[in-house]
N, C-alpha and C positions, 0 to 999 in steps of 0.2 A: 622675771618678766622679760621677753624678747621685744626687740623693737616694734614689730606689730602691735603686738599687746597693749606696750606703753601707747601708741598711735591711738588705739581704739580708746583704751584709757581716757587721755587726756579729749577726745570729741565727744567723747558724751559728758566732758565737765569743763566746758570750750569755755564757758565766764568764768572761771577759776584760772585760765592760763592763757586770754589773749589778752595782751598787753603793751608796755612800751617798748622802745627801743629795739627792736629785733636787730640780732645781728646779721653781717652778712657772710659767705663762705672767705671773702678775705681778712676777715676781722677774726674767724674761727682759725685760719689759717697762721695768720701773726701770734693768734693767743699758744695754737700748737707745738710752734715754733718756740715763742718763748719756755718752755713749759717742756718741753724735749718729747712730748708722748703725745697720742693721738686720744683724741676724747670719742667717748662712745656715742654711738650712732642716734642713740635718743636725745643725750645730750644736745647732739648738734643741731637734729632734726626741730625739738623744739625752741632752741634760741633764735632760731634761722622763721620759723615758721610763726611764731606764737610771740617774741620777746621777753618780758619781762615780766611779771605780774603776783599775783597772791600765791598762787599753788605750783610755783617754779623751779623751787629749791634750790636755786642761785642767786646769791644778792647780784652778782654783776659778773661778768668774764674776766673782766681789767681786777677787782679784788679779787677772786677767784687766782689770778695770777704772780696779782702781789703778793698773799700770804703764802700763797705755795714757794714763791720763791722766798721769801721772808722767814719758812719752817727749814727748806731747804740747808739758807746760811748759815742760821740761827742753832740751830737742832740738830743737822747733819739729815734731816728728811730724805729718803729714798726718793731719787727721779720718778719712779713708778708712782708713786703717790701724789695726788691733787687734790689742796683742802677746796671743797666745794663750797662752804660757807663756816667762818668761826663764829659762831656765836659766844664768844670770850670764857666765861664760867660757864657756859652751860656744854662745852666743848668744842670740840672742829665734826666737820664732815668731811671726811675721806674719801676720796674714791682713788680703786687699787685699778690702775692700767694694766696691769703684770697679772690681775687673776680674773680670768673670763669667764658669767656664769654661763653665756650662750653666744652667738657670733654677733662680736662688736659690740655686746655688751660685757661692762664689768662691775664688779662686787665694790660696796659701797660699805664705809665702817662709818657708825654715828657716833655723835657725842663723847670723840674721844679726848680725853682731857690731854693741854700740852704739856703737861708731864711726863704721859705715855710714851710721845714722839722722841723719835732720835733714830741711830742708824740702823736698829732693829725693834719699832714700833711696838709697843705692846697692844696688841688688838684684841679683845678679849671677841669669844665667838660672839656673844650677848648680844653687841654688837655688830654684827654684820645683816647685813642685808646684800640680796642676792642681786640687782641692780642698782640705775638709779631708780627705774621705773616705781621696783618695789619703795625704793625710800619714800619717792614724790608719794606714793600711794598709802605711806605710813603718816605722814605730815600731811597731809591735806585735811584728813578729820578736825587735826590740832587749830589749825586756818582756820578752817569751817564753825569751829565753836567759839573763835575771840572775832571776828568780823561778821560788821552785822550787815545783811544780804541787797541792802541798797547800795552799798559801796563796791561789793564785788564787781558788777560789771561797768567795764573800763569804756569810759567818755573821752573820744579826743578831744572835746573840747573842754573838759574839765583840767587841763594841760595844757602851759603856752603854746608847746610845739604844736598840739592840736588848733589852733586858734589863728583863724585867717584875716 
């Protein structure tokens, strides 16, 4: 899925992914930084535009960072790689900077267990997905069947920070 795609994607399912805390380009910048590789362009476009929410596919940028550098120490993790989200036993979400499916976008491995990890990843194909785009678009059904449709769309005031 090319970043347009993803774009179009996510506006016609816009109560699935506008949310909290949006980041900004210097908050994307620091996390890059830390992190040594540049995240892709969907990536970016929706933390910056949308924030946080059900159909995101990132718990957060700051964990997002942490584990990546935590697999890194830990495991011998390749720089190119960035775990998007662990969900502990039921695996990590990878995403591979060093393999591009289309420009600025990259390949995404799911549910790899940290077993696999180390200085040469065992990535089974099973696993790959050809962005994020396509991942956010594999896990959105999963969302969509355990949340129920009154909670999906996001209330600032149902949030301190929302609340004047």
């Amino acid at each position: 899925m090319t970043t347009a795609e993803f774009q179009a994607y996510v506006r016609g399912r816009e109560e699935w992914f506008r949310g909290r805390f949006p980041e900004s380009e210097a908050s994307l910048r620091h996390a890059e930084a830390s992190l040594g590789v540049r995240l892709p362009e969907s990536v970016r476009w929706l933390l910056t535009e949308y924030g946080y929410w059900h159909g995101t596919g990132i718990g957060s940028l700051e964990d997002c960072v942490t584990e990546t550098q935590l697999a890194r120490k830990h495991v011998g993790l390749p720089t190119k790689y960035v775990v998007l989200e662990n969900h502990h036993d039921g695996g990590l979400i990878l995403l591979n900077t060093g393999e591009e499916s289309s420009p600025g976008e990259c390949v995404v491995y799911g549910w790899v267990g940290p077993e696999d990890l180390g200085p040469s990843p065992y990535l089974p194909a099973s696993t790959r997905l050809p962005s994020f785009g396509a991942y956010v678009a594999h896990r959105l059904p999963i969302e969509q069947s355990l949340i129920d449709t009154r909670w999906v769309r996001y209330d600032p005031n149902d949030y301190p920070e929302g609340r004047s």
